[in-house]
C-alpha atoms as one frame of an Amber mdcrd trajectory, in Angstrom:
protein
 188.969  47.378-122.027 188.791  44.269-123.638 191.850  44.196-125.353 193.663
  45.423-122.259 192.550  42.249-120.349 193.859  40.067-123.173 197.319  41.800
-122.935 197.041  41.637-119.059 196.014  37.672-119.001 198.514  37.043-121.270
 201.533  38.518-119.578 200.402  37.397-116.312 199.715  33.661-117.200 203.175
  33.465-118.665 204.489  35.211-115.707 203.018  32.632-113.765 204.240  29.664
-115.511 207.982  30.909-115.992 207.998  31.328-112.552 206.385  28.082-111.985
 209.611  26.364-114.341 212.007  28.373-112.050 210.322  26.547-109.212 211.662
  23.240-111.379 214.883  24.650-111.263 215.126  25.407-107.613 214.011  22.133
-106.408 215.797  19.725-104.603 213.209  17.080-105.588 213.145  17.380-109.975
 210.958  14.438-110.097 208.499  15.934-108.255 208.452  19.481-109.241 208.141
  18.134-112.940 204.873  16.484-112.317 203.980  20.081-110.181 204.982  21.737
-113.385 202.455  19.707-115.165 199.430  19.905-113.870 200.049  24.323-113.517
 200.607  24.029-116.569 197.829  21.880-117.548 195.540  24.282-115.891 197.031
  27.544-117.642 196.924  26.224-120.914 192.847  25.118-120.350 192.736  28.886
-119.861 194.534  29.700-122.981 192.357  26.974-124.848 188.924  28.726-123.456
 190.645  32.379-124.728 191.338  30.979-128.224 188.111  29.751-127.859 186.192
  32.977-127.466 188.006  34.988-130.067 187.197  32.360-132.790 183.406  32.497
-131.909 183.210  36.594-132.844 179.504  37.620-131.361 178.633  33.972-130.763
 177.020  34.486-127.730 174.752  31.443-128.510 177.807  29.164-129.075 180.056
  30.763-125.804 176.721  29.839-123.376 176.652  26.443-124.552 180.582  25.967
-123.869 179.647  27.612-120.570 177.347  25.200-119.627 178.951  22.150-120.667
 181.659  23.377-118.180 179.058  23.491-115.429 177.682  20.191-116.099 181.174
  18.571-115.984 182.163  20.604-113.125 179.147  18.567-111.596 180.321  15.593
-112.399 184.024  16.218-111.405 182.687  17.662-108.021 180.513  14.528-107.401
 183.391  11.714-108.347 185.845  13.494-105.512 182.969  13.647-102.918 182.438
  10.180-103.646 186.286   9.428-103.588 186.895  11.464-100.288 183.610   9.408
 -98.774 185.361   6.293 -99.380 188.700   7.759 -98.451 187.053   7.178 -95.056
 187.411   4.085 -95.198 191.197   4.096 -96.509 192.808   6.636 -94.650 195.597
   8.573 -96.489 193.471   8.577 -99.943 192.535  12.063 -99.832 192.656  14.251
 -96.815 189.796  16.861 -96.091 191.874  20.226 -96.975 192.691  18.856-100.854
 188.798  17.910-100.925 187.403  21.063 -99.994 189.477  23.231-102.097 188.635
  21.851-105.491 184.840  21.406-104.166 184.457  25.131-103.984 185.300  25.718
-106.989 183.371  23.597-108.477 180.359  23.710-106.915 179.091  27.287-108.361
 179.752  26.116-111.666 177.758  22.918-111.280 175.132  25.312-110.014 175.143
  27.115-113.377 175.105  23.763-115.510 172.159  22.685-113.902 170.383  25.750
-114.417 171.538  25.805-117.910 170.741  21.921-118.416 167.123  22.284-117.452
 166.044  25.231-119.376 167.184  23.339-122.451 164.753  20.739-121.164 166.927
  17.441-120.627 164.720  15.742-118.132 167.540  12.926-117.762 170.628  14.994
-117.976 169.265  17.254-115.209 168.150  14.789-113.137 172.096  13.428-113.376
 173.727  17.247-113.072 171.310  17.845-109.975 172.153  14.535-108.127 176.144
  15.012-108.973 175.885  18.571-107.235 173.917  16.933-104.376 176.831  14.644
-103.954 179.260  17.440-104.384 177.413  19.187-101.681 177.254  16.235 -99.469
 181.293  15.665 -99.820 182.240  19.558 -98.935 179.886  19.660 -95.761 181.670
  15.781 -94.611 184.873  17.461 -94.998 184.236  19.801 -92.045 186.697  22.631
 -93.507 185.171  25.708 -92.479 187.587  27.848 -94.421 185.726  25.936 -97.580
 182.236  26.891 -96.297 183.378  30.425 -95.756 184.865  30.687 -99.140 181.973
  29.376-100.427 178.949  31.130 -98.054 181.088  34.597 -99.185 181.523  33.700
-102.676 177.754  32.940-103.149 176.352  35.751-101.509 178.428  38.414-103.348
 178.225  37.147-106.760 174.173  37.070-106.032 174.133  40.232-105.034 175.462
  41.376-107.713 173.572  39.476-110.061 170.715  41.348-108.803 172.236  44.428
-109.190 173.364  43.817-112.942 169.163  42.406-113.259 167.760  45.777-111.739
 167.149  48.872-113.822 168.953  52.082-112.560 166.621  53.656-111.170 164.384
  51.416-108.803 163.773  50.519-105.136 165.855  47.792-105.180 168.724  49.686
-107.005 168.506  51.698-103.916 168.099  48.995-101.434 171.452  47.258-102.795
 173.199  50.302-102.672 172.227  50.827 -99.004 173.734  47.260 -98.441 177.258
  47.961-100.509 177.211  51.428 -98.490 176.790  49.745 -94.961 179.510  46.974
 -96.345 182.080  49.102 -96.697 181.503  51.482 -93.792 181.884  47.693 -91.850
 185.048  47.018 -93.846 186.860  50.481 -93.070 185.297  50.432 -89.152 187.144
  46.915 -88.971 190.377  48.193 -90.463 189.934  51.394 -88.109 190.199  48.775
 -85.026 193.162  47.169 -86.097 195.073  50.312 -86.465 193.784  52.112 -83.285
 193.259  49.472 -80.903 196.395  47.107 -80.439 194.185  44.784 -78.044 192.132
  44.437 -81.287 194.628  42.552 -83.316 195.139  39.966 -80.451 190.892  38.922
 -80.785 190.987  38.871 -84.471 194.242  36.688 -83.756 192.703  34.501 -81.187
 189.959  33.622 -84.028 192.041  31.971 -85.676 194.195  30.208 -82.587 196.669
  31.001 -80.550 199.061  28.157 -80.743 202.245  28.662 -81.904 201.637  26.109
 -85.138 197.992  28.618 -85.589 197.522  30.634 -89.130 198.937  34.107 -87.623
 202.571  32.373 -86.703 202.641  29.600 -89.327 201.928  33.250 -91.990 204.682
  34.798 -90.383 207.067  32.022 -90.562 206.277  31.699 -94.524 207.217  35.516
 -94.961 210.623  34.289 -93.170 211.163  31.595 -95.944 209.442  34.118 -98.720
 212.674  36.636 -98.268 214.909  33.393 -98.446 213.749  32.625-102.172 212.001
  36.079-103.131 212.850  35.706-106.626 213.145  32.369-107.398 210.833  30.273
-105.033 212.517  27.456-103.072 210.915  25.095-105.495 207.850  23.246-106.370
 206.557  20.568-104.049 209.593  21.253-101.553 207.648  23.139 -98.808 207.763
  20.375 -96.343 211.489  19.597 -96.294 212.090  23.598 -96.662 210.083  24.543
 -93.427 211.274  21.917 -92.103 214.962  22.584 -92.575 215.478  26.269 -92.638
 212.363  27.568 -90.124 210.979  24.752 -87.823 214.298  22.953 -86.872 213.075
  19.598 -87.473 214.399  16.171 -88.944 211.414  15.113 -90.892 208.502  17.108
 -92.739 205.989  19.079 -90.421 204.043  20.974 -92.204 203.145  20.593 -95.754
 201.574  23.902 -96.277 201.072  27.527 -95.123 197.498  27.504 -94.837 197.424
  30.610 -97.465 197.645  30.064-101.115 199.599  33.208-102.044 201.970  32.634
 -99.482 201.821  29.072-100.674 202.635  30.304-104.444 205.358  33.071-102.785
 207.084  29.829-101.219 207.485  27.728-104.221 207.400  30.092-107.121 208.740
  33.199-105.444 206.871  36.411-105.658 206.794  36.172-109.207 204.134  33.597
-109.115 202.107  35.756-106.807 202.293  38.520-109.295 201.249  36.272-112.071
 198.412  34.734-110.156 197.387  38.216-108.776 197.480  39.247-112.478 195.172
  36.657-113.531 192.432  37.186-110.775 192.239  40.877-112.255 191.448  39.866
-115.332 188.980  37.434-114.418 187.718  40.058-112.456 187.388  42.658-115.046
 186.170  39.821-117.892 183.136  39.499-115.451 182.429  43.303-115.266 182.621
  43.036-118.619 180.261  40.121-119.598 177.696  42.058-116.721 177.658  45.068
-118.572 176.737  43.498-121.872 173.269  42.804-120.389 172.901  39.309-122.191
 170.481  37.358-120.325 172.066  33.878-121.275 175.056  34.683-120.193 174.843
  36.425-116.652 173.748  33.075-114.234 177.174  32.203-115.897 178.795  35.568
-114.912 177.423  35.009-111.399 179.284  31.530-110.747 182.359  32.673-111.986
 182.475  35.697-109.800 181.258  33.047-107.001 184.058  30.836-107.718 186.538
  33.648-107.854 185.466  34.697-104.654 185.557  31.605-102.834 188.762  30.813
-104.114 190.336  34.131-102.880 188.626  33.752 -99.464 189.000  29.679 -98.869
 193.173  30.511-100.533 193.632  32.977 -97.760 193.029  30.289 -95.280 193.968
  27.178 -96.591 196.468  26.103 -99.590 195.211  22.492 -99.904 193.841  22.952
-103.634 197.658  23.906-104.649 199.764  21.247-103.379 197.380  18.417-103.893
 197.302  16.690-107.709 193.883  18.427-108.701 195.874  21.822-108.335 194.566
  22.283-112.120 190.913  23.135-110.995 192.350  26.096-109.403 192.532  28.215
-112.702 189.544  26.847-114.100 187.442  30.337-112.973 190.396  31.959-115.313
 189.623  29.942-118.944 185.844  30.172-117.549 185.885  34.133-117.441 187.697
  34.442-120.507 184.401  32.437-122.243 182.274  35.337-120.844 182.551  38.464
-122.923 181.302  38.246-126.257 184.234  38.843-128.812 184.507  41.572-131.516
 186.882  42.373-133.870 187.338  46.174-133.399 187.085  48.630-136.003 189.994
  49.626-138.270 189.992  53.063-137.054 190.256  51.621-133.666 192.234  49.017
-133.782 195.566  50.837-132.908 193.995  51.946-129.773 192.842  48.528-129.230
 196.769  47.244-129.738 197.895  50.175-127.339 195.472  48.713-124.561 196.869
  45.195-125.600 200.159  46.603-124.967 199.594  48.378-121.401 198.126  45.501
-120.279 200.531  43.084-120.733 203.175  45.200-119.607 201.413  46.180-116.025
 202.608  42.775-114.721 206.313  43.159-116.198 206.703  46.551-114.207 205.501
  45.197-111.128 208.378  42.196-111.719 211.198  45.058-112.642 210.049  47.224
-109.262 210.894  43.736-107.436 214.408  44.050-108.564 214.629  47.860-108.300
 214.738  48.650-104.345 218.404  48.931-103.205 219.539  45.848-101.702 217.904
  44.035-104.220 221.296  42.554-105.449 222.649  41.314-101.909 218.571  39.684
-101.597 219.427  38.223-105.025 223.270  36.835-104.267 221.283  35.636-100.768
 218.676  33.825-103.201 220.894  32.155-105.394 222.663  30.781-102.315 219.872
  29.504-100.670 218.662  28.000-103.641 222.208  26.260-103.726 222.490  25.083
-100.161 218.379  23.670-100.224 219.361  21.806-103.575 222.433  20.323-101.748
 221.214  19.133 -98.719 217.375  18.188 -99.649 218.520  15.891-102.755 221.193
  14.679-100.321 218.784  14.381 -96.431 217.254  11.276 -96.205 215.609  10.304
 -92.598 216.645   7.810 -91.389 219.629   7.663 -93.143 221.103  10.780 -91.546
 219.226  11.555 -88.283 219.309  15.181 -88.180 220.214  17.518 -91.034 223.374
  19.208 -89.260 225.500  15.163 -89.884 224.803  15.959 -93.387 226.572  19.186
 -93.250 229.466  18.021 -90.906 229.903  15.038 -93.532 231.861  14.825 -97.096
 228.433  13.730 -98.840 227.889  17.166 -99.491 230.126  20.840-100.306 228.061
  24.107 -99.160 231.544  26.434 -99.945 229.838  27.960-102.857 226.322  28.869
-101.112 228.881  29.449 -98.427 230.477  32.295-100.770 226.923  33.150-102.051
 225.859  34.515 -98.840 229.236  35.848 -97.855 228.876  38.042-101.085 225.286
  39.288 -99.916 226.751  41.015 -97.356 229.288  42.438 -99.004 226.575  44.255
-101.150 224.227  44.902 -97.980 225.429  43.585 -94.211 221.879  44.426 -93.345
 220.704  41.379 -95.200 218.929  39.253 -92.422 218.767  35.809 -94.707 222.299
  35.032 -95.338 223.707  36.495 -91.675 220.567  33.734 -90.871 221.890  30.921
 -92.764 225.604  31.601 -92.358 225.181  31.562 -88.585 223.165  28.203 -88.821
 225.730  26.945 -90.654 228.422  27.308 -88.663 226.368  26.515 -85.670 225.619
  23.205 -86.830 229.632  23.133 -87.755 230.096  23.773 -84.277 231.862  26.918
 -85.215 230.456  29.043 -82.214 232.428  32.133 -82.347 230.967  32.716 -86.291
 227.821  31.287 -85.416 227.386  33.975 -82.962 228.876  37.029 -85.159 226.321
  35.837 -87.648 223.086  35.157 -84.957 223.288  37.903 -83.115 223.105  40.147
 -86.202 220.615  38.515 -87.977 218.562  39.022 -84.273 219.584  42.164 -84.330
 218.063  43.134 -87.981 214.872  40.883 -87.562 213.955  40.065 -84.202 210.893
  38.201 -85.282 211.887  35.366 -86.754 211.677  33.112 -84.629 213.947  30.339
 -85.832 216.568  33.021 -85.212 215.637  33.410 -82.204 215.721  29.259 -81.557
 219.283  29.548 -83.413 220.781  32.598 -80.845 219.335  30.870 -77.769 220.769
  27.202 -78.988 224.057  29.124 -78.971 224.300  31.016 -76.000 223.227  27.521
 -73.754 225.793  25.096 -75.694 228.289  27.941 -74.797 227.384  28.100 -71.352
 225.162  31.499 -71.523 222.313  29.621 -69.778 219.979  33.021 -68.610 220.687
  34.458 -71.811 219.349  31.830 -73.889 216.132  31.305 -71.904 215.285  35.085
 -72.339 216.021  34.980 -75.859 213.502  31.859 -75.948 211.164  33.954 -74.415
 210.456  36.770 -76.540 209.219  34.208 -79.360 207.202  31.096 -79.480 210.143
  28.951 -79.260 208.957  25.227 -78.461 210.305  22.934 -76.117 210.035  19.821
 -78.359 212.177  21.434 -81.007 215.037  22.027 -78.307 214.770  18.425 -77.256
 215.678  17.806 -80.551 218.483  19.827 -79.838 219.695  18.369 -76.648 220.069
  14.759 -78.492 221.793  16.318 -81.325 224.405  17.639 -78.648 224.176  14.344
 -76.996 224.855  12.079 -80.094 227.524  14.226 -80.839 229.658  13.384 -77.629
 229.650  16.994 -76.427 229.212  16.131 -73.214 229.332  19.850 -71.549 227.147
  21.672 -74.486 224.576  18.689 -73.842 224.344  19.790 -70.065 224.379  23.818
 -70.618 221.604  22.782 -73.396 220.040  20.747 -70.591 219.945  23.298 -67.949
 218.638  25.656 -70.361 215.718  23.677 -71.207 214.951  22.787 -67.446 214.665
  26.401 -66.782 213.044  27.416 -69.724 210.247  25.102 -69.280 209.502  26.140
 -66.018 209.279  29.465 -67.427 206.605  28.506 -69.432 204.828  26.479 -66.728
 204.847  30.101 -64.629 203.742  32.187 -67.351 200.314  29.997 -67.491
């Protein structure tokens, strides 16, 4: 087992970070996804440090606790200086916002839990006196941030990784083996009668969906608007630190940056590193996972209150990630793989037998290739070669007009395209070429009719539209796109019903109507006009 989480940390971290240099390629900005690439990279090689680490020290289970709790007491420390930089970001707004605070906080916080407990059995009155205050602080600056993703992830993380830290310290056969059994029993029974509600009851999914708002710009939408963008750059990502400009651009309709993330950290990673990164990170979590089964079923005493905050910091991160992505695109994005190097400090290391050491290889082999067959089954559906001609073409046209889109400079990003600062002939041909291999393909019938749209090339624009509507009525930017073209061409009814079946919002179509405006097009200014009147008082009746 052992070996087969080396071979599966190892493929999956490089996984991870190849995809993360693709997101370097694919960026419009290289300045910026060069300084992202850094600090991922920073972070997976601290993991790859902490594994060399552990192999050197074979059966030093004396010498892996002490590395262990150094990490805990600096985790303190690290915790308490951004509490203490967020407190006085108070005062200078635009410092560091809330969501990048809490996101490093909870990871750090179990570990600074562990490096106090570590620091004051060895019996340093003044160094625990220092760890405890720095977690105090730490404390303090995650409950001023008011994130209550980060208290979730954190609440969640700590109870599980307790509870099973008092299942690993129980003997098998005792009342409180039973006890926590009862509890994991009545867990899951919870889990699958949840699950049960979701599928049965449709009226369900709109409560569990109001928890979490029901504005158009809430989690539930803003999720389903990244899976839009996801199929855009499924391979490749659409680059690292781009996601503003990208949404922006290509899903929101808007001139400037709106949002900066998708409020979940794998569809965060999907965004900018494709689904490649998602299988590396995925691939990474596993093993952490599995190193901390591992180091529990060891039974060493020293080592399992350091077991315990890893799982808790695994588990917060997974639970705070699937809310909020603040950790990711902030600059302390390298704290998010510290529970990896941590984890791989936890099993004591061995050097197996001669007799077994081809069996040990052949784990080290599986493992590292589980990650490379989930990458080749991306590849393998059919279609997968028009999605790839689509990717390399969006790729192309985000690279052209983001390096070239500068607000104020051009007011809205359809002047660029009508202008000579810029040729899009080859995404142009890119897409074009997608649906040659697959005229299903939803992304470049999607971008093609945009295009053209802003072009003012209606009669393509609406070959393209209406079939992208056709193949993915969800999306709502294609439904903002169809309805934009059937008012500027005089289909006023049409385009408010099409407007209607989404979320469309009436701010973006103002946008819209002064585009039109600016342009001179007096007539598709009015249609748009009319359509807009109507359309809000549509919206004023539905409420």
């Amino acid at each position: 087992m052992r070996t087969f989480t080396l071979g599966l940390y190892g493929s999956s971290s490089l996984i991870f970070l190849l995809s993360a240099l693709t997101g370097v390629w694919a960026a419009a900005d290289g300045t910026t996804a060069w300084q992202r690439f850094a600090l991922l990279a920073a972070g997976v090689c601290a993991g790859v440090v902490a594994l060399m680490v552990a192999n050197r020290n074979h059966a030093a289970q004396q010498e892996n606790s002490t590395w262990l709790g150094w990490v805990g007491v600096v985790a303190a420390a690290a915790g308490a200086i951004i509490a203490l930089v967020y407190i006085v970001a108070g005062l200078m707004p635009g410092l560091m916002t809330s969501e990048m605070t809490a996101g490093p906080l909870v990871i750090l916080i179990p570990f600074g839990g562990s490096g106090l407990k570590w620091v004051s059995r060895r019996q340093q009155r003044s160094l625990t006196q220092a760890t405890a205050i720095a977690l105090g602080l730490t404390l303090l600056g995650l409950l001023l941030t008011l994130e209550r993703t980060a208290w979730l992830g954190l609440a969640v993380g700590c109870a599980v990784a307790l509870f099973c830290h008092a299942y690993a310290c129980t003997t098998k056969a005792s009342a409180m083996r039973d006890l926590l059994n009862a509890f994991v029993l009545t867990g899951l029974l919870l889990l699958l009668g949840i699950v049960l509600l979701l599928v049965i009851l449709p009226n369900s999914r709109h409560f569990f969906v109001n928890l979490l708002g029901t504005s158009p710009y809430s989690r539930p939408y803003i999720w389903r608007d990244a899976l839009t963008l996801i199929q855009a750059y499924r391979f490749t990502g659409s680059g690292l630190g781009q996601t503003g400009m990208v949404l922006s651009t290509y899903v929101y309709l808007f001139q400037v940056p709106f949002l900066f993330q998708v409020y979940n950290l794998f569809l965060q990673i999907g965004i900018e590193q494709g689904i490649p990164g998602i299988i590396g990170f995925g691939g990474m979590i596993v093993v952490a996972l599995l190193q901390v089964v591992i180091a529990y079923r060891q039974g060493r005493p020293a080592m399992r209150w350091f077991c315990t905050a890893t799982l808790a910091s695994l588990i917060a991160l997974t639970v705070h990630g699937s809310l909020d992505a603040g950790l990711y695109i902030g600059k302390l994005v390298p704290i998010l793989l510290l529970p990896f190097g941590a984890a791989m400090l936890l099993p004591t290391s061995f050097k197996p037998a001669s007799s077994y050491r081809s069996a040990a290889m052949g784990g080290a082999a599986i493992g590292a290739l589980l990650p490379v067959v989930a990458l080749l089954c991306l590849f393998l559906p059919s279609g997968s070669g028009a999605v790839w001609q689509a990717n390399l073409a969006a790729v192309e046209q985000s690279r052209l007009e983001l390096s070239a889109y500068e607000w104020p400079l051009w007011p809205i990003q359809d002047e660029l395209r009508r202008s000579n600062a810029i040729d899009l002939s080859n995404a142009i041909a890119g897409y074009q070429r997608a649906l040659q291999l697959d005229p299903s393909n939803s992304t470049a019938h999607r971008r093609l009719g945009q295009i053209a749209l802003s072009l003012g090339e209606y009669e393509n624009a609406r070959q393209h539209l209406q079939a992208a509507y056709a193949i993915a009525p969800e999306q709502r930017v294609t439904r903002q796109l169809l309805g934009e073209l059937y008012a500027v061409t005089g289909d006023v009814t049409h385009a408010v019903e099409v407007w209607q079946s989404g979320d469309t919002d009436p701010h973006k179509l103002e946008l819209r109507q002064w585009w039109y405006t600016h342009l001179g097009e007096a007539q598709q200014a009015h249609w748009l006009t009319e359509a807009l009147i109507l359309y809000k008082h549509m919206i004023k009746l539905r409420s």
